[in-house]
Backbone as CSV, one residue per row, in Angstrom:
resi,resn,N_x,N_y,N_z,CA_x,CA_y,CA_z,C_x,C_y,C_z
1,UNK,97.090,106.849,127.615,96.863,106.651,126.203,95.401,106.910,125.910
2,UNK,95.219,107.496,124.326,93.798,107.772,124.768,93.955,107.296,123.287
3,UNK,92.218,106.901,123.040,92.223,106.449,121.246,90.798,106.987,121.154
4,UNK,90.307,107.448,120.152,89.504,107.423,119.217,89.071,106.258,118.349
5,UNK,87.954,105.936,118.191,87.403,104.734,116.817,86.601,103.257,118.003
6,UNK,87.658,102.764,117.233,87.724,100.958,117.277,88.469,101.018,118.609
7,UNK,88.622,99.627,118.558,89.388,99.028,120.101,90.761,99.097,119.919
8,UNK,91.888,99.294,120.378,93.391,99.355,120.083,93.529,97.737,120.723
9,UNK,94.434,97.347,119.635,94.901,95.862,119.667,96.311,95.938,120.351
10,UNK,96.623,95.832,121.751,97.495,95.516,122.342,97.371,94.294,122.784
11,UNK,98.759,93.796,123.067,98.982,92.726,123.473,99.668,92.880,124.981
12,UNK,98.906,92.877,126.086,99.487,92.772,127.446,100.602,91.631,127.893
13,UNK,99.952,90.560,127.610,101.053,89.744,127.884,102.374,89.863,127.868
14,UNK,102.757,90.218,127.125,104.460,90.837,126.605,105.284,91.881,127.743
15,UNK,104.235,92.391,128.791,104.549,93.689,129.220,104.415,93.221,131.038
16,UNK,103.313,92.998,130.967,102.318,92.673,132.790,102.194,91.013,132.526
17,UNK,103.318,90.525,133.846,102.882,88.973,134.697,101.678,88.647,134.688
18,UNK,101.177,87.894,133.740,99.755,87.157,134.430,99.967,86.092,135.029
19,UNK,98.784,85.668,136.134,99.164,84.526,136.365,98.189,83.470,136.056
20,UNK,98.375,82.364,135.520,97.423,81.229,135.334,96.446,80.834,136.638
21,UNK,94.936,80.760,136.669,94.272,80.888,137.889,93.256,79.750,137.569
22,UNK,92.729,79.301,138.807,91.729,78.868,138.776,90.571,78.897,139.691
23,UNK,89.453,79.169,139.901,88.439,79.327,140.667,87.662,78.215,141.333
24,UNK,87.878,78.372,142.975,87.798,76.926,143.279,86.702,76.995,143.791
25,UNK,85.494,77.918,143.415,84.094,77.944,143.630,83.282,77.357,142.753
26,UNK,83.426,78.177,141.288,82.703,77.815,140.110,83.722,77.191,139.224
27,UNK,84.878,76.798,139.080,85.646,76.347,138.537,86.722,76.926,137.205
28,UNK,86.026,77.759,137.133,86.699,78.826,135.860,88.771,78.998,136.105
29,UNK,88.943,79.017,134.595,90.338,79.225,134.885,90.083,80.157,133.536
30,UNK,91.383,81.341,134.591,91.427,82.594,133.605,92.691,82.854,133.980
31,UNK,93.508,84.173,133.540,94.876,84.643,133.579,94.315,85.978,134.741
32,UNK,95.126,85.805,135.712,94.953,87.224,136.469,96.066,88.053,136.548
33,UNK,95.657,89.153,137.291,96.750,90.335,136.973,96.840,90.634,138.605
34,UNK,97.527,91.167,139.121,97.780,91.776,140.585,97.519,90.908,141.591
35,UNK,97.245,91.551,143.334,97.056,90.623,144.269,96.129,90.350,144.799
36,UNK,95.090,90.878,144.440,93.731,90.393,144.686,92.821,90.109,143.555
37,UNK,92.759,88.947,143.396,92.562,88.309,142.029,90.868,88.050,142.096
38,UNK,90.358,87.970,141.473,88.503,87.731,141.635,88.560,86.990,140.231
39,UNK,87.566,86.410,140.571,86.861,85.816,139.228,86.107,86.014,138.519
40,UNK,86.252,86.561,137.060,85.475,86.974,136.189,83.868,86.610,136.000
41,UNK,83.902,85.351,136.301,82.704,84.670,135.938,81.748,84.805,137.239
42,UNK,82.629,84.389,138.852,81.605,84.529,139.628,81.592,85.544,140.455
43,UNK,83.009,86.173,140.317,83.232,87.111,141.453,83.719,86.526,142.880
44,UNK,84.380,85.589,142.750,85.022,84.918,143.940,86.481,85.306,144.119
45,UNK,87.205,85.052,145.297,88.487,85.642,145.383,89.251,84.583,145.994
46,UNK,87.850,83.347,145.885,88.903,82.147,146.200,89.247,80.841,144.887
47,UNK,90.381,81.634,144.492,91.253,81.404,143.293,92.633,81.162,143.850
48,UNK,93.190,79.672,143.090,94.681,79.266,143.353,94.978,79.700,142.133
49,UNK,96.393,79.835,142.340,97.634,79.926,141.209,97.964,78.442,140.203
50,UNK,97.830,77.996,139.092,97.957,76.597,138.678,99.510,76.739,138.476
């Protein structure tokens, strides 16, 4: 898909499993996608599934 302009407003959720995460370094909880999950905030990959 390619766009021109602005940002295209999709909604992933509807389509791709996220999974609810949490980061058991810096503590952050985010939604991840696939099997090697990292953390946005610190870059850690030691993240459980909630």
């Amino acid at each position: 898909m390619c766009s021109v302009g602005g940002p295209v407003d999709v909604d992933i959720e509807d389509r791709i499993k996220t999974k609810n995460c949490q980061c058991k370094d810096c503590g952050g909880s985010f939604k991840g996608i696939g099997k090697k999950i990292r953390c946005p905030t610190c870059g850690s990959d030691n993240i459980c599934e909630l």
